[in-house]
C-alpha positions in Angstrom: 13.5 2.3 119.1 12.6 4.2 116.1 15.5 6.1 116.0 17.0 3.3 114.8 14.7 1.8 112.1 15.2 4.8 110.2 18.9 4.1 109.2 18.7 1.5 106.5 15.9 3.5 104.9 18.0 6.5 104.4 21.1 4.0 103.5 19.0 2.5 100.3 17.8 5.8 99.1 21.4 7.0 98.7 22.3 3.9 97.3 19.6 4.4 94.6 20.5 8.0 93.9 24.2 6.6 93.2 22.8 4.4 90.7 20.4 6.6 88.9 23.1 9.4 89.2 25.7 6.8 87.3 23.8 5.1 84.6 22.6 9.2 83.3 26.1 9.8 83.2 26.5 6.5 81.1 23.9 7.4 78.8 24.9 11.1 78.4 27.6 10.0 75.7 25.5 7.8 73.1 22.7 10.7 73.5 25.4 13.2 73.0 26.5 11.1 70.0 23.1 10.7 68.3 22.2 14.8 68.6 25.5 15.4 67.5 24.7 13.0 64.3 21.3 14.3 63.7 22.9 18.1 63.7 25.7 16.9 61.1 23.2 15.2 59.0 20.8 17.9 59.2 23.8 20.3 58.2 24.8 18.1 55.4 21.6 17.7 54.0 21.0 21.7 54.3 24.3 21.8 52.6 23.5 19.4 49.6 20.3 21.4 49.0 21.7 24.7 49.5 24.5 23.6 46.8 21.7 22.4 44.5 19.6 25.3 44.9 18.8 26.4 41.4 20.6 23.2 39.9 19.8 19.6 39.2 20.8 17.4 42.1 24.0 15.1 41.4 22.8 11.8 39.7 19.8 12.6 37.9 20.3 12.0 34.1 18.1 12.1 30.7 18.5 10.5 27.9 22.1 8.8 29.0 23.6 12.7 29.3 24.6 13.0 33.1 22.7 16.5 34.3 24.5 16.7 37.9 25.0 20.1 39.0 23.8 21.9 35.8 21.4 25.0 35.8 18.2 24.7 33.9 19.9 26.7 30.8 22.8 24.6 30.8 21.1 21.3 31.1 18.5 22.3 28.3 21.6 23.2 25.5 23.2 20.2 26.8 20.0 18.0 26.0 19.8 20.3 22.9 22.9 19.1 21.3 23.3 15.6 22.3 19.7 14.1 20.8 20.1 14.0 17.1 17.8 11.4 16.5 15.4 13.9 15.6 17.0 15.2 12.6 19.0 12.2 11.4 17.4 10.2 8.3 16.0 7.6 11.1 12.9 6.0 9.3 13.1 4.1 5.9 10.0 3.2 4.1 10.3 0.1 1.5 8.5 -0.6 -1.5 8.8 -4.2 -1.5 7.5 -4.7 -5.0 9.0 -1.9 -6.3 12.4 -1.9 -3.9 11.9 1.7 -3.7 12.8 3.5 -0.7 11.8 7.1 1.3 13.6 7.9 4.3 12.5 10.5 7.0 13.8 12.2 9.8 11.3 11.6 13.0 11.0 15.5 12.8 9.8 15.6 9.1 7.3 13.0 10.8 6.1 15.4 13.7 8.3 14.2 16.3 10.1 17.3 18.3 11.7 17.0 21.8 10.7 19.5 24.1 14.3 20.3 27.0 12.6 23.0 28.7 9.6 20.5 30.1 12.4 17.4 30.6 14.9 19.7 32.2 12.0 20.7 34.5 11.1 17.0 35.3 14.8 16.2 35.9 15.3 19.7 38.2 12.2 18.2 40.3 13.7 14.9 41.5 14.9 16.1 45.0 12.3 18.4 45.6 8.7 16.9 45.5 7.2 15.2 48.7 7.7 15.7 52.1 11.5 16.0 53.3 11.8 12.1 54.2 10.7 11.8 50.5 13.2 14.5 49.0 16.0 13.1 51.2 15.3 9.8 50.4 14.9 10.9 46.3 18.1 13.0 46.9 19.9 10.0 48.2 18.7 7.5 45.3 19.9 9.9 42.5 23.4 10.3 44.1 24.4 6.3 45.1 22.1 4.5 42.4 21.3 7.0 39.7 18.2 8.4 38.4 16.7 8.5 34.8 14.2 11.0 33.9 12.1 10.2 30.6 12.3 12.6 28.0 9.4 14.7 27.0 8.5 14.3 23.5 5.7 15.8 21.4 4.3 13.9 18.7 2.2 16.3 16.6 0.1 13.3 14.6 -1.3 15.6 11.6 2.4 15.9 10.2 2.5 12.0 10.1 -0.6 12.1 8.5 -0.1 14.3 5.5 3.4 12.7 5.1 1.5 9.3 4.8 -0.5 10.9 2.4 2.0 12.4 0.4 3.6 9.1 0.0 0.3 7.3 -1.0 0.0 10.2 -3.9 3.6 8.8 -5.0 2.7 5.3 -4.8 -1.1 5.1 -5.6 -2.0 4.1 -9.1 -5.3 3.2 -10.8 -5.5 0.4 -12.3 -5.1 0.8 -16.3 -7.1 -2.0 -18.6 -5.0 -3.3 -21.9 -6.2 -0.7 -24.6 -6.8 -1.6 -28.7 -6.1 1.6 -30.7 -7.8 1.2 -34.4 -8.0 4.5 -36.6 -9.5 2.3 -39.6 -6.1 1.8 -41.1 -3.5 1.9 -38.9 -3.1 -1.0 -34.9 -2.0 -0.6 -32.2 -2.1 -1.9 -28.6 -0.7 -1.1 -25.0 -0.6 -3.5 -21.7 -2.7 -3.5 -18.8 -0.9 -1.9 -15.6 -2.0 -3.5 -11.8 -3.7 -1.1 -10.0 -1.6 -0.1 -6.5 -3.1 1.3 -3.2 -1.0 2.0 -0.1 -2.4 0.9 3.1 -2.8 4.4 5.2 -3.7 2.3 8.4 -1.0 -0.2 8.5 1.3 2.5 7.1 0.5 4.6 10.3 0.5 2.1 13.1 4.2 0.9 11.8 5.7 4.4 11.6 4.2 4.8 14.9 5.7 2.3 16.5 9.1 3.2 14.8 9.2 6.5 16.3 8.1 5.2 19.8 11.0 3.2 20.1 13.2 6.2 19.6 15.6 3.9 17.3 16.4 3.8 13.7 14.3 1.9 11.5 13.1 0.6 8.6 9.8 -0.5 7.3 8.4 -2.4 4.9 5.4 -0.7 3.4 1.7 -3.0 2.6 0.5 -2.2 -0.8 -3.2 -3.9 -2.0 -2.8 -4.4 -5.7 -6.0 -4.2 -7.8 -6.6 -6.0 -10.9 -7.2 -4.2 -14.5 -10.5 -4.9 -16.3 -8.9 -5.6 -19.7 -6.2 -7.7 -19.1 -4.8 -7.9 -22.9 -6.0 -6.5 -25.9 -3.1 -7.9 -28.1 -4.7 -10.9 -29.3 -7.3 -8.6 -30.7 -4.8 -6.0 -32.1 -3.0 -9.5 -34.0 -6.6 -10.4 -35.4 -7.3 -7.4 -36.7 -3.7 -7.0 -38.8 -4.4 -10.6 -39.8 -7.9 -9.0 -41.4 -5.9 -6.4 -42.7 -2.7 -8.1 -44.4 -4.1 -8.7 -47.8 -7.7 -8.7 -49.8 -9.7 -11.5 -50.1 -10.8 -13.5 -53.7 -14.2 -14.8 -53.9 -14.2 -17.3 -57.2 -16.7 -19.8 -59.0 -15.4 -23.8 -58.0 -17.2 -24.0 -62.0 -17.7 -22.6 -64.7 -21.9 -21.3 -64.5 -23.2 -21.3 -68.1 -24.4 -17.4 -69.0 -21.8 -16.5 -66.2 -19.0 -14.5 -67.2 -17.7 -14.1 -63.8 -14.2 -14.2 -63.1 -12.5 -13.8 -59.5 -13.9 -11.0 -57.3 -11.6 -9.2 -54.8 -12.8 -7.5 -52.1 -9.8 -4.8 -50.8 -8.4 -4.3 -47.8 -9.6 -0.7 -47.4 -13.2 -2.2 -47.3 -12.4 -4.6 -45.0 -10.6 -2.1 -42.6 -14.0 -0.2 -42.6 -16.4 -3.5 -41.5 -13.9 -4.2 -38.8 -15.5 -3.2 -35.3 -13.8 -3.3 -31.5 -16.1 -4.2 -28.8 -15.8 -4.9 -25.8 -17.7 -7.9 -23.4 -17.9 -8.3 -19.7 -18.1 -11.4 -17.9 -20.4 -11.6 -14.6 -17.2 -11.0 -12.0 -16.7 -8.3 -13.6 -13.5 -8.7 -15.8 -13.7 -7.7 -19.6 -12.3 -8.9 -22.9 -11.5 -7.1 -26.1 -13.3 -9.3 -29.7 -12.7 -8.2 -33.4 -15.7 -8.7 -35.5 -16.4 -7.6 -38.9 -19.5 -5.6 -39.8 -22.1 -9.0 -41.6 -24.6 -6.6 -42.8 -22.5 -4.9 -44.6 -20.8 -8.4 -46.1 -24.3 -9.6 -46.7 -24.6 -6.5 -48.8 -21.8 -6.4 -50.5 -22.6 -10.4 -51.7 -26.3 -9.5 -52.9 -25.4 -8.4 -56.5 -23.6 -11.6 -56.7 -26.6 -13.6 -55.4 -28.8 -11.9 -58.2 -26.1 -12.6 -60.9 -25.5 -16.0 -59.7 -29.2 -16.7 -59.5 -30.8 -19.5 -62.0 -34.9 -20.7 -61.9 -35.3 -24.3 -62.0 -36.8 -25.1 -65.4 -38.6 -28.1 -66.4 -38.1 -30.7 -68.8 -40.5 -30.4 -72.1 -41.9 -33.5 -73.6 -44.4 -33.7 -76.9 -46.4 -37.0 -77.3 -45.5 -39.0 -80.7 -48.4 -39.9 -81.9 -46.7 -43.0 -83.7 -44.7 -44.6 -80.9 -47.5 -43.4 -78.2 -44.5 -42.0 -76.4 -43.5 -39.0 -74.6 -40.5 -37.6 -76.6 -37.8 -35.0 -74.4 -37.5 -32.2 -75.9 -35.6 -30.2 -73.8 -33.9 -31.4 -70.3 -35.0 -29.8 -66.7 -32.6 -27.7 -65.6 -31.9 -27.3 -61.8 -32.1 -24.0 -60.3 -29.2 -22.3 -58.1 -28.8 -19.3 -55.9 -25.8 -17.9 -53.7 -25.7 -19.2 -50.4 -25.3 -15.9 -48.6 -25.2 -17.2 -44.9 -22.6 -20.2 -45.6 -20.6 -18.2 -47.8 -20.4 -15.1 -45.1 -19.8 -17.6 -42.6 -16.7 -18.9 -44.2 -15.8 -15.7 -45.1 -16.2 -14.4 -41.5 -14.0 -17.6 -40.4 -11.1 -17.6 -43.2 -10.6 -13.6 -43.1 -8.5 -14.2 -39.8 -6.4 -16.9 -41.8 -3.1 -16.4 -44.4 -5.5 -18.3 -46.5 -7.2 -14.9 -48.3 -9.1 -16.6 -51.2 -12.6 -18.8 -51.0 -15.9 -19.9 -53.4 -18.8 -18.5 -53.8 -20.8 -21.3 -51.9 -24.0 -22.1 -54.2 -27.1 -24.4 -53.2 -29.2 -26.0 -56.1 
């Protein structure tokens, strides 16, 4: 009886073995396969990075130029030669009142590119991370491509003494219109805007320029600061208008016990009662006026007034003793002096006029 229970037992445990026995055999190829793959990738990948072992891995590139394969020294000369932004004429500077123009090359500006420390970025792709992360960099720079920035050093003390060196060209001060008068001889020269370059804005355009690595060219803010004295040659007009010819004083009639014919003052004494001066307006902005010396016109007109001057004088009258009536005897006579202030005024006024003759003014 138990002999023969035993039977099936041992039939299904054989069975199972068969199974078991043929699925490892099924599985032996793909598992073969896969170690078989993970061996040839290993190898290639040992391969590819024993190939690149002191050389940029295939794909990486800087600046556009394709550094696959090369050696540090190789990739730097290579860098060397084919960036010549630095030393061509790149920036242009503009005037634009002036239309003058300064051009620089970025390296004149402080701009140098440094190949040793970008070769060394590009020679890293490949080799930074863990080995997932250097196969999977490896990988990226061979099928897509990889661009490694270039290293450039900006040394921002040349900008700014080039920026100042260009203000010292540009900068003016401001020069006010100027009357020249040496007592015989006028003259007179223009005002000239005053002109300041704008450091700041100067600098954060040129910055800019050389950050985007390209040519370029830049228009240049200038503050323009208004002269003083705008024009003196009003003034310098007056004053050769004094100057063209004397001036006649005359009697309008005949004075009894006057022998007094036209006086003429000269030109040289008017040229020395001329002054210049100068008057300035609350905001600051000035103006040249011409005026002639009236103390010393009032002086020259005194002798005059004390030739010209006459006492009033009364009429004289006797009583006729037959007609009981006062009888004239001699008529009053008005008095008369030089009118000093009207006649300088006129003077003063008709001196800057072709007219160059005028009366005495008298007041009875």
């Amino acid at each position: 009886m138990q002999a023969t229970g035993a039977a099936p037992h041992r039939r299904q445990t054989v069975k199972e073995s068969n199974k078991a026995r043929n699925l490892s055999w099924f599985l032996l190829t793909p598992v073969t396969g896969l170690v078989l793959l993970v061996i040839l990738v290993a190898l290639l990948v040992t391969s590819y990075e024993y190939r690149h072992s002191d050389r940029i891995y295939t794909g990486v590139m800087a600046w556009g130029i394709d550094l696959s394969g090369l050696g540090k020294d190789d990739a730097q000369q290579e860098l060397a030669t084919a960036f010549p932004y630095l030393e061509q004429e790149a920036i242009t500077l503009v005037d634009p009142v002036s239309d003058q123009h300064w051009t620089y090359a970025p390296a004149e500006l402080g701009m140098s590119f440094d190949a040793q420390k970008t070769v060394e970025a590009a020679f890293e792709i490949g080799r930074q991370g863990n080995p997932f992360n250097r196969i999977k960099q490896q990988f990226g720079a061979w099928y897509y491509g990889s661009q490694v920035a270039p290293v450039v050093i900006f040394n921002e003390a040349d900008l700014d003494q080039a920026i100042i060196d260009l203000a010292g060209e540009i900068n003016q001060p401001a020069a006010d219109a100027n009357l020249g008068f040496d007592g015989s001889n006028v003259s007179f020269t223009t005002s000239q805007l005053g002109r300041n370059l704008d450091l700041a804005d100067a600098r954060v355009r040129m910055m800019a320029a050389l950050d985007s690595l390209q040519p370029a060219e830049i228009q240049l803010l200038v503050h323009e600061t208004q002269p003083r004295i705008d024009d003196t040659s009003g003034a310098a007009q007056e004053i050769e208008q004094i100057m063209s010819g004397p001036m006649t004083l005359y009697l309008q009639e005949p004075l009894d016990g006057v022998d007094l014919e036209r006086v003429t003052l000269p030109v040289e004494d008017l040229a020395a009662w001329i002054r210049v001066i100068t008057v300035e307006n609350e905001q600051g902005k000035a103006t040249t006026r011409v005026i002639l010396d009236e103390n010393a016109l009032v002086a020259w007109l005194t002798p005059y007034a004390e030739l010209l001057q006459r006492d009033p004088v009364n009429a004289r009258y006797y009583f006729d003793d037959n007609t009981q009536e006062l009888v004239l005897v001699e008529a009053h006579g008005n008095g008369r002096a030089l009118d000093i202030e009207s006649t300088a005024a006129q003077f003063l006024e008709q001196v800057r006029t072709p007219n160059r003759s005028m009366p005495f003014i008298l007041k009875e």
